[in-house]
N, CA and C atoms as a LAMMPS dump frame, in Angstrom:
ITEM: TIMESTEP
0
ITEM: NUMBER OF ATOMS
492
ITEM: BOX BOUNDS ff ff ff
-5.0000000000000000e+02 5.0000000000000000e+02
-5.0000000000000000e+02 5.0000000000000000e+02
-5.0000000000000000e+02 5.0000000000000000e+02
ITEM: ATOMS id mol type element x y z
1 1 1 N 442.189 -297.701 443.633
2 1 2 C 443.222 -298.391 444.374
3 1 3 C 443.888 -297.409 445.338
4 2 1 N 444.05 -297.72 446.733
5 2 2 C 444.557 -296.877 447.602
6 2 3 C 445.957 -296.874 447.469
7 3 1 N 446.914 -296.08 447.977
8 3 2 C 448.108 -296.09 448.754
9 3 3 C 448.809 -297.106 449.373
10 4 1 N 447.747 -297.671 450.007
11 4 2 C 447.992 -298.81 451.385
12 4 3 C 447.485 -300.04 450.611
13 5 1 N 447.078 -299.986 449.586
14 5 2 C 446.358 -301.452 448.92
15 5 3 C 447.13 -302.556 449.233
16 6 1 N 448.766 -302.639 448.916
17 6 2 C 450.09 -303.633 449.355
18 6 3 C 450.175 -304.167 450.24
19 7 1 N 449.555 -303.086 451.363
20 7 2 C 450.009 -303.669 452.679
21 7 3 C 448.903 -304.826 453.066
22 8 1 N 449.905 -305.374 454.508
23 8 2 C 449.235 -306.932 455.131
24 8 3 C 447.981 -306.55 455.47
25 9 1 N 447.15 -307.376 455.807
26 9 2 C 445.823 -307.208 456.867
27 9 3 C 446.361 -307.963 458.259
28 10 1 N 445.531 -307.337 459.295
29 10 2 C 446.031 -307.249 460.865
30 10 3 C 446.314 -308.308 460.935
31 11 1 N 445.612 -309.311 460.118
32 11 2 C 445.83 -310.588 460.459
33 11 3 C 447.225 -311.933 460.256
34 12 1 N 447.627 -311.037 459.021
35 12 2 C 447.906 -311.545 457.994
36 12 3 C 449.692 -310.962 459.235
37 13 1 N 449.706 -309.913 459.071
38 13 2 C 450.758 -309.024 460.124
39 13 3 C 451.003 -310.461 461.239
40 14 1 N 449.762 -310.565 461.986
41 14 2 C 449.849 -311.101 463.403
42 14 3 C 450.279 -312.227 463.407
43 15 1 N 450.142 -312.999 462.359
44 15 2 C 450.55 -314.51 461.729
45 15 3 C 452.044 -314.06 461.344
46 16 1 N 452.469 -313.728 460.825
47 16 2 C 454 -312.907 460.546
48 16 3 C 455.113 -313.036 462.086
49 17 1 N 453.931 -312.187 462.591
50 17 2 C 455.257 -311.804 463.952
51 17 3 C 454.975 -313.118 465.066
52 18 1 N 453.241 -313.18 465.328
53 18 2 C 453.661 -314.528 465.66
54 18 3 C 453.369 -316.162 464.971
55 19 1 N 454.59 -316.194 464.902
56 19 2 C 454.197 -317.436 463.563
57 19 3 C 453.594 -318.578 464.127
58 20 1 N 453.708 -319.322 465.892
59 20 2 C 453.465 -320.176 466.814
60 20 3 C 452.493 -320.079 467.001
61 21 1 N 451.698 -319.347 466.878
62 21 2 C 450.148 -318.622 467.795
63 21 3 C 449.318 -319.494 467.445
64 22 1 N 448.153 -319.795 468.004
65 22 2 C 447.04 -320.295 467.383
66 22 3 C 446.014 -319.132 467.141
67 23 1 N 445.018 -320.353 466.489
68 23 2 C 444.048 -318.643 465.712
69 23 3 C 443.256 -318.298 467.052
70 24 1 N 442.831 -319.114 468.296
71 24 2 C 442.342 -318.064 468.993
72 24 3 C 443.234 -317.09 469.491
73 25 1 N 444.319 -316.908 469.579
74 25 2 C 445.4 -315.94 470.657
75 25 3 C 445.734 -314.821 469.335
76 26 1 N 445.78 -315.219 467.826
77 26 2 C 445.212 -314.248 466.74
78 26 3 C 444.185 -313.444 466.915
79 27 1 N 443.665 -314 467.258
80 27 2 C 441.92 -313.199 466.974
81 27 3 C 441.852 -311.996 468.262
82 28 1 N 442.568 -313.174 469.356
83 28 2 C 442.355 -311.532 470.443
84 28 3 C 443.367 -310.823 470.271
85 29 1 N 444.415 -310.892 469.366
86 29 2 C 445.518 -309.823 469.495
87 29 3 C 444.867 -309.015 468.029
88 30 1 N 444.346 -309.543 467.26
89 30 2 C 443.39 -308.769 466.144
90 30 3 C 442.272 -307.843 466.938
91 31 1 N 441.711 -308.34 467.546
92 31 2 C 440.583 -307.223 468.247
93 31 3 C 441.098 -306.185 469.269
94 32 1 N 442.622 -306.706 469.531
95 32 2 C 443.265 -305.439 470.18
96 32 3 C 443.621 -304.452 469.624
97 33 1 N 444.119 -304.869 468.7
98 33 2 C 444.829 -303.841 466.811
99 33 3 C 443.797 -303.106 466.565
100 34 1 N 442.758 -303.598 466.256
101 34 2 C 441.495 -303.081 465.909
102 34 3 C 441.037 -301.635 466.618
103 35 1 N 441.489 -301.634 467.531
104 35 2 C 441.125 -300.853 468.423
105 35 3 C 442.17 -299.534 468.753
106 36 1 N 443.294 -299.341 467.88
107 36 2 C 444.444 -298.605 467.522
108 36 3 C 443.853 -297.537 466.362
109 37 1 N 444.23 -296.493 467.299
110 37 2 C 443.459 -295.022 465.793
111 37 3 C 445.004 -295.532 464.556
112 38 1 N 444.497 -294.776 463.56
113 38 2 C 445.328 -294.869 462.391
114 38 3 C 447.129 -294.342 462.579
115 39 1 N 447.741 -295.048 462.323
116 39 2 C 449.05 -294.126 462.566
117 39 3 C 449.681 -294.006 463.853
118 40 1 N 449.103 -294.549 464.521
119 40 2 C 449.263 -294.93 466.236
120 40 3 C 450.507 -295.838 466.149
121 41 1 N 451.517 -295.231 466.952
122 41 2 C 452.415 -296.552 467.142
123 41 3 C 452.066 -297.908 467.869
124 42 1 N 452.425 -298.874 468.013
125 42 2 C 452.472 -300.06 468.267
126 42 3 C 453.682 -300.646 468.627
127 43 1 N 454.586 -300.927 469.94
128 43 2 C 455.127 -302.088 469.867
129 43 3 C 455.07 -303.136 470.121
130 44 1 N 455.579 -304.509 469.67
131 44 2 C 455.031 -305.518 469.543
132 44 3 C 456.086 -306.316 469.965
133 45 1 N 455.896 -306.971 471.178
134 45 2 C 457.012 -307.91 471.809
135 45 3 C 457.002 -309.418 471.94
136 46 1 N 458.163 -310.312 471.207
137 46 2 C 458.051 -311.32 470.919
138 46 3 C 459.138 -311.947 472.401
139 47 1 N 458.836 -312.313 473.268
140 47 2 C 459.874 -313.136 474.423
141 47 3 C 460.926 -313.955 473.737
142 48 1 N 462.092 -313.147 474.859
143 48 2 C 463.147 -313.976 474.064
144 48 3 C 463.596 -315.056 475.18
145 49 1 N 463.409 -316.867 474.774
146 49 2 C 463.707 -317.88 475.707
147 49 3 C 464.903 -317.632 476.403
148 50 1 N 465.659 -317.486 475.469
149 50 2 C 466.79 -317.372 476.164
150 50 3 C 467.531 -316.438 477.658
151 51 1 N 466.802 -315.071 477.269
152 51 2 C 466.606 -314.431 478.242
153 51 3 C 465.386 -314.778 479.622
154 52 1 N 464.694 -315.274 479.412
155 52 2 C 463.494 -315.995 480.308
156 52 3 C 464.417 -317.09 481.15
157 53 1 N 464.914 -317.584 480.401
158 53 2 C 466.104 -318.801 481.076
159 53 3 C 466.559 -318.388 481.974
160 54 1 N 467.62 -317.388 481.481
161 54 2 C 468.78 -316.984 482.336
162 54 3 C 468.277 -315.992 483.602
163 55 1 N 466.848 -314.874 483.331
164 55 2 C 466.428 -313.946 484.106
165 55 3 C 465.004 -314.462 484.825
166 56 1 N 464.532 -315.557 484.399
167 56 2 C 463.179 -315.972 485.13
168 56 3 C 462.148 -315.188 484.291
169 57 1 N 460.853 -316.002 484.995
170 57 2 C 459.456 -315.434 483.834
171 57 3 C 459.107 -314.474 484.861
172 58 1 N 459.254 -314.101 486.05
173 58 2 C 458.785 -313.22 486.883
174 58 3 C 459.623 -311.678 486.522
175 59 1 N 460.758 -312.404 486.388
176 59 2 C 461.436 -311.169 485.629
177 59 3 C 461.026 -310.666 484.499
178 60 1 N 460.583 -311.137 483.247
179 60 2 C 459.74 -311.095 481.797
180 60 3 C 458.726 -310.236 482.762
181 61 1 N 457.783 -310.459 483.297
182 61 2 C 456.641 -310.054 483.468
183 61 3 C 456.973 -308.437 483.787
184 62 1 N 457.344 -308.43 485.236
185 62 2 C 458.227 -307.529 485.37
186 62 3 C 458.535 -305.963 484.642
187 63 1 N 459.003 -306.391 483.815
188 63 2 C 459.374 -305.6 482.309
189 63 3 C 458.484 -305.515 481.934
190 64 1 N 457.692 -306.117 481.208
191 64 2 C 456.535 -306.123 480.389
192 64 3 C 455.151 -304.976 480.767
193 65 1 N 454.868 -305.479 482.675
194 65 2 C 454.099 -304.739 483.319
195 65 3 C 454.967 -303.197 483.144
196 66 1 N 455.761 -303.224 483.19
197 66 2 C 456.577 -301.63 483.506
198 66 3 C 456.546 -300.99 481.895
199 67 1 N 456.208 -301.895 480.726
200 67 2 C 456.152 -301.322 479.288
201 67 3 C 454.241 -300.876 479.274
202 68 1 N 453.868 -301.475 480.058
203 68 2 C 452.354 -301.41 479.755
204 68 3 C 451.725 -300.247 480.252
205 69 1 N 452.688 -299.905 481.82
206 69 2 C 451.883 -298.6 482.488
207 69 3 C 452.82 -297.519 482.855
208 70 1 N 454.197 -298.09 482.289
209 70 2 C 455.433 -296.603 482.548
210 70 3 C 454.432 -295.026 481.946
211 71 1 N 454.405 -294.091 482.746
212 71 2 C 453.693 -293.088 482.452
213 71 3 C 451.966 -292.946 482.664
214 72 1 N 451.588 -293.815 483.142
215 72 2 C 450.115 -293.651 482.76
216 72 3 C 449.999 -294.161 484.52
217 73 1 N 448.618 -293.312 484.814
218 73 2 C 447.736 -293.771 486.528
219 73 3 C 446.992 -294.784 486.288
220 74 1 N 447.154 -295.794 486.851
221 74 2 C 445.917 -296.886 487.189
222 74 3 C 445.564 -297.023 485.563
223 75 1 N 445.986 -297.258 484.642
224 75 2 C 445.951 -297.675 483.165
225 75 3 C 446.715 -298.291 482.862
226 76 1 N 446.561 -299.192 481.644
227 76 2 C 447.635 -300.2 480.806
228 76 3 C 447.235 -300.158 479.26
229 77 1 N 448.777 -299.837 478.673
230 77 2 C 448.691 -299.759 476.925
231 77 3 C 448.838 -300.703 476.603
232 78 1 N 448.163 -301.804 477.3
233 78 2 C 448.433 -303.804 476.458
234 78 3 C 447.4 -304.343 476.693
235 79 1 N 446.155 -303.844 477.338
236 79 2 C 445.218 -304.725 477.605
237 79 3 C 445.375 -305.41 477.766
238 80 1 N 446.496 -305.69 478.864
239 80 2 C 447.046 -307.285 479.695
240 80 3 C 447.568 -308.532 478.764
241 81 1 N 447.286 -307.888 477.334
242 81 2 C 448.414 -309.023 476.732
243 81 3 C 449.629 -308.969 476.541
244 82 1 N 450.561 -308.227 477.884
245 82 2 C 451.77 -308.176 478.019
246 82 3 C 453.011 -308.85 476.738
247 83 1 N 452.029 -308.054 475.315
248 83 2 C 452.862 -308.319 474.226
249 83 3 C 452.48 -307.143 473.517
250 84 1 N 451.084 -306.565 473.647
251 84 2 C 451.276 -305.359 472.246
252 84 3 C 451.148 -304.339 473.133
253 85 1 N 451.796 -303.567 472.901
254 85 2 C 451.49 -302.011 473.825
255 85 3 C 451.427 -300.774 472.288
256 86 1 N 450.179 -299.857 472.967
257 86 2 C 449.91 -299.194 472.166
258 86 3 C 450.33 -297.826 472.613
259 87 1 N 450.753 -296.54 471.909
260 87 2 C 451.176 -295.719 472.4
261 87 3 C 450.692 -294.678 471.504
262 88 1 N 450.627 -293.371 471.708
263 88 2 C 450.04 -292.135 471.486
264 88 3 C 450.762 -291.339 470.319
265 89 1 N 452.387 -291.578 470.609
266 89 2 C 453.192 -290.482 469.733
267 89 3 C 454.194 -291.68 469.633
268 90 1 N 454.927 -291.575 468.495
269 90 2 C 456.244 -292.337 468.696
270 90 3 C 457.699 -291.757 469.563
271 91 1 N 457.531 -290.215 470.137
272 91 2 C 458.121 -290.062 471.017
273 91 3 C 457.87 -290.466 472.394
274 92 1 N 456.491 -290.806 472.751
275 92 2 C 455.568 -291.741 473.559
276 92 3 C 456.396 -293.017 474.045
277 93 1 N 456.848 -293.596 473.043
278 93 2 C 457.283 -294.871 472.505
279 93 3 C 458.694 -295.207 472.847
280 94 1 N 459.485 -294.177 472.747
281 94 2 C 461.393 -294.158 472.449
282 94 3 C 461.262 -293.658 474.041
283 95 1 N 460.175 -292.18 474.737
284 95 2 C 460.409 -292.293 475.852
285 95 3 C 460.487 -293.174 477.071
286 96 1 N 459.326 -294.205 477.083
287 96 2 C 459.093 -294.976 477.929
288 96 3 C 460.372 -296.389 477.369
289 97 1 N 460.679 -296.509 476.382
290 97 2 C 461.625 -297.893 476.094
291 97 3 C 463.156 -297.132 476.887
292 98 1 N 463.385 -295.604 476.81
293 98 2 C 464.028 -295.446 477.247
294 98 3 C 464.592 -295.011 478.9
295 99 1 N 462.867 -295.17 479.391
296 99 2 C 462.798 -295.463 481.048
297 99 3 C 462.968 -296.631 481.293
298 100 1 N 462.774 -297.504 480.627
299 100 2 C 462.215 -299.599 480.668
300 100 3 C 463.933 -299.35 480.456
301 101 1 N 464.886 -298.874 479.601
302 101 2 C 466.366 -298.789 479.786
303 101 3 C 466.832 -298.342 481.183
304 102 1 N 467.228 -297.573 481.36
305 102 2 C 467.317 -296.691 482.862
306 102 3 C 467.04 -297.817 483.957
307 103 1 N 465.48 -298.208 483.691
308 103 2 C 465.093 -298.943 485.292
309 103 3 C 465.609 -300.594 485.16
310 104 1 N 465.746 -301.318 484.108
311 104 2 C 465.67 -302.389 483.341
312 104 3 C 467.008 -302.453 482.704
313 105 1 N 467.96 -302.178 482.643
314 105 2 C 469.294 -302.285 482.036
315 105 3 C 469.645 -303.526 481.037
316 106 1 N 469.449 -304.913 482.073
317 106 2 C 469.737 -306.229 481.926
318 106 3 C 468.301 -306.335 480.626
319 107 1 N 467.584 -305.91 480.036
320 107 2 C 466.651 -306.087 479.172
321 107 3 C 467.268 -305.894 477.645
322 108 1 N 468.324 -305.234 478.233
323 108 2 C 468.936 -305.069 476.815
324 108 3 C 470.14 -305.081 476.312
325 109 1 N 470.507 -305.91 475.504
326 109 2 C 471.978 -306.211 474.977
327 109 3 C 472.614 -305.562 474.669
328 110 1 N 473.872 -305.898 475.097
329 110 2 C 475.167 -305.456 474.139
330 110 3 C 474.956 -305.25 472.652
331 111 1 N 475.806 -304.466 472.237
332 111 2 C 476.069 -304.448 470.6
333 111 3 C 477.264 -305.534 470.559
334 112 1 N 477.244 -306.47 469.635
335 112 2 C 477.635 -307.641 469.741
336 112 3 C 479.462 -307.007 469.203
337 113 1 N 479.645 -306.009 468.708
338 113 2 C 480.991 -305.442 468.525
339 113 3 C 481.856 -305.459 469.545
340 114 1 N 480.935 -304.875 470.876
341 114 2 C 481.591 -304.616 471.943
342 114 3 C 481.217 -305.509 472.945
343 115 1 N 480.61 -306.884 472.743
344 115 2 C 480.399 -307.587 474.026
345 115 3 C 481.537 -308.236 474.825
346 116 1 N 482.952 -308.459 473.531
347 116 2 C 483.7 -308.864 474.484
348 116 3 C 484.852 -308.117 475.026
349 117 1 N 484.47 -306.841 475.183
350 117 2 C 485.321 -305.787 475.937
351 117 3 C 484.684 -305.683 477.025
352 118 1 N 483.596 -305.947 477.33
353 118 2 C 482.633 -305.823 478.905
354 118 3 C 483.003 -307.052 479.481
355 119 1 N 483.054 -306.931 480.452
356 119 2 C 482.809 -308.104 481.912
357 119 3 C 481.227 -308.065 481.958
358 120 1 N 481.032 -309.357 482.228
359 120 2 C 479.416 -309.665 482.266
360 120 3 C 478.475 -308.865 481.113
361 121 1 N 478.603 -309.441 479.95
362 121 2 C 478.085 -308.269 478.913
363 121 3 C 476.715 -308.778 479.346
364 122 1 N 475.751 -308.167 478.715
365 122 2 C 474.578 -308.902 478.379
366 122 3 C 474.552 -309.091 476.79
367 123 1 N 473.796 -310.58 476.699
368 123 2 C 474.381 -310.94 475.36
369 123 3 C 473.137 -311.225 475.163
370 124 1 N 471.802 -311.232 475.618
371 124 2 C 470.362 -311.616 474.695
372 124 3 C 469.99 -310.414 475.386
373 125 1 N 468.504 -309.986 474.6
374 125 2 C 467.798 -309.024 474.509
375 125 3 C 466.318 -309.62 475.393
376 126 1 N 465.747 -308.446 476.115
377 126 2 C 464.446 -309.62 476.665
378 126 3 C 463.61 -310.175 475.37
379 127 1 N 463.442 -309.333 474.345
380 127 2 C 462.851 -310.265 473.379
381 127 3 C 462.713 -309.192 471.773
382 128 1 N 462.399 -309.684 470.857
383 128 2 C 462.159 -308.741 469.805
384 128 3 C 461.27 -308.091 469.479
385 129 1 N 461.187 -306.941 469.174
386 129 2 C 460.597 -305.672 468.923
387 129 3 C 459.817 -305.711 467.52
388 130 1 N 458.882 -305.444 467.328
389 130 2 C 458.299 -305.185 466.203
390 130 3 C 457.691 -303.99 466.452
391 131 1 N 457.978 -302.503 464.939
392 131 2 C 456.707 -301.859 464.995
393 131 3 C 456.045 -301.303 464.028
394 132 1 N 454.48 -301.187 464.619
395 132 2 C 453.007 -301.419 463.719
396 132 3 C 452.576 -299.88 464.152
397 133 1 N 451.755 -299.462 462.904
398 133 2 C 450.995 -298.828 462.551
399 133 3 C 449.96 -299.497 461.748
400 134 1 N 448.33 -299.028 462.321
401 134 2 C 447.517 -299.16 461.502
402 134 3 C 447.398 -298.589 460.151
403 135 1 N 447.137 -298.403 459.44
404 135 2 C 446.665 -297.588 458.071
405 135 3 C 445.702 -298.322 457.532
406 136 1 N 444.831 -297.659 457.027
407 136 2 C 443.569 -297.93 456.172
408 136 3 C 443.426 -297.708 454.736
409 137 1 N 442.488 -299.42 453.801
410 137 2 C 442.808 -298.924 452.402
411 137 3 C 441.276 -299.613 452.402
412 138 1 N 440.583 -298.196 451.877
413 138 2 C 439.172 -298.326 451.392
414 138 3 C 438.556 -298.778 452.373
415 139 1 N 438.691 -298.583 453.932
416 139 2 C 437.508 -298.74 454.853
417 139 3 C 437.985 -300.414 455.442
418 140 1 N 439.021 -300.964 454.741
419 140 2 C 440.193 -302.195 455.984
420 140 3 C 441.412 -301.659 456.108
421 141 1 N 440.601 -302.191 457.88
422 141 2 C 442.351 -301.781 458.289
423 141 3 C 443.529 -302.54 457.79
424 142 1 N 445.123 -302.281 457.257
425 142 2 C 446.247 -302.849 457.288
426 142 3 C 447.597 -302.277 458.198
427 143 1 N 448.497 -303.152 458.155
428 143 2 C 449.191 -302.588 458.796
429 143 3 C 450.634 -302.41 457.972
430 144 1 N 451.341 -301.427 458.331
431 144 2 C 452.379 -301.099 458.487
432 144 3 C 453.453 -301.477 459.351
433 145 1 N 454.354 -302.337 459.228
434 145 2 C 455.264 -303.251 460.316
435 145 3 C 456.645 -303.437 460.226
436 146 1 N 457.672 -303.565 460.725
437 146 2 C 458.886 -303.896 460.902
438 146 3 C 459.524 -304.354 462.133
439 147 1 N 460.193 -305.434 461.871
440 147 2 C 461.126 -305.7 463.324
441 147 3 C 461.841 -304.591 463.537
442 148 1 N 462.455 -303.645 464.719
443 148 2 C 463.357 -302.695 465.015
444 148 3 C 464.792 -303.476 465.523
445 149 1 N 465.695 -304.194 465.042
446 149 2 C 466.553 -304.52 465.972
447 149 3 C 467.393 -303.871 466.33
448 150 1 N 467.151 -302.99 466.545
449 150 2 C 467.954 -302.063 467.903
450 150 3 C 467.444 -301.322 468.917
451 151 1 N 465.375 -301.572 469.084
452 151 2 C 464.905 -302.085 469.816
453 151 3 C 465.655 -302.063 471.524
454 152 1 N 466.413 -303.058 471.206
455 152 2 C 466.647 -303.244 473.184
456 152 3 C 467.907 -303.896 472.718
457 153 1 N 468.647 -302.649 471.837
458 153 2 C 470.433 -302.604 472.249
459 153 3 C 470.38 -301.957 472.963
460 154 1 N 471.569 -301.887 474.133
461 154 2 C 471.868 -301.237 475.229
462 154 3 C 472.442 -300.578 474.726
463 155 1 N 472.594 -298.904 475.685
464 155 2 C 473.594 -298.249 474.839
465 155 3 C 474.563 -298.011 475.91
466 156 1 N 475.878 -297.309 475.435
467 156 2 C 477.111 -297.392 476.214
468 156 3 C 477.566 -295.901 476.327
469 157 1 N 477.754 -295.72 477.91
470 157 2 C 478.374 -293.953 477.973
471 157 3 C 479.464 -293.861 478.056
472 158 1 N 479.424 -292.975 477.375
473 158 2 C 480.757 -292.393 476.743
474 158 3 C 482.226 -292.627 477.521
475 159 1 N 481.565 -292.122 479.122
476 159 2 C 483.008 -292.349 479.967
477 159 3 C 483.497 -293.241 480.597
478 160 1 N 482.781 -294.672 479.676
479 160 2 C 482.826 -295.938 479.851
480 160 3 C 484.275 -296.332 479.902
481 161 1 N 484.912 -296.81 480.569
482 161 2 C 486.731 -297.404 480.509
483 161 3 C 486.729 -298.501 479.4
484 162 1 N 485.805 -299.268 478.99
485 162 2 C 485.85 -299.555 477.501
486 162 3 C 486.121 -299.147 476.294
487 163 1 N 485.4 -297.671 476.233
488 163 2 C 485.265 -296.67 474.776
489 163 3 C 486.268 -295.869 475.046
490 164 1 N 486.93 -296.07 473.923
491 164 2 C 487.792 -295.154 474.118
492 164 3 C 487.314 -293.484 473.548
């Protein structure tokens, strides 16, 4: 019995985060996973309507394209399914979410403590964060997973006239 015996299978994961999906849009986000060395981060982005509403789907895209190739020439870490992006290091990961911050502001919410001390807070997130690691038990892959929700909280500087 391995280590990893507990954990989900890719599949089992992909049905989890997206619970709406049908099994073909499973199967190709399974053969994308598949294709993740062991221990590789993964984030995994679920659209949030609400934000699509208020910011447009051109805007979603937008973002999404800028999570797929922030850092990389003429390459993309989503294989165009502008939902899983795969990344190298998990400092890989915190760097580029924290350029997609910087260039992308409106992508990410308030901490709901302080939304009503801001003028125009932002109060939805572009969407939720999940993250995956592959790991292997006895020659199948499983994964390793969690929602991050703090993900795409905005954060607040210091010499903000809000914070005291």
């Amino acid at each position: 019995m391995s280590e990893y015996s507990g954990f989900p299978s890719i599949r089992d994961t992909l049905k989890t985060i997206f619970s709406k999906a049908s099994d073909e849009e499973i199967s190709k986000y399974e053969r994308q996973l598949e294709k993740v060395k062991i221990l590789d981060p993964v984030v995994i982005i679920n659209p949030n309507p609400d934000w699509i509403h208020q910011h447009g789907l051109l805007a979603y895209h937008t973002v999404m394209d800028k999570f797929a190739t922030e850092g990389l020439h003429n390459n993309r870490r989503d294989e165009n399914s502008r939902c899983i992006f795969h990344f190298t290091s998990v400092t890989e990961m915190y760097t580029v979410r924290d350029k997609i911050h910087d260039d992308f502001p409106n992508a990410f919410m308030h901490s709901r403590s302080i939304q009503a001390l801001i003028p125009n807070a932002q109060l939805h997130p572009i969407g939720t964060a999940w993250i995956l690691m592959n790991v292997e038990d006895l020659e199948e892959l499983k994964c390793d997973f969690g929602k991050d929700n703090n993900f795409f909280l905005r954060t607040v500087e210091k010499n903000s006239s809000y914070i005291n």
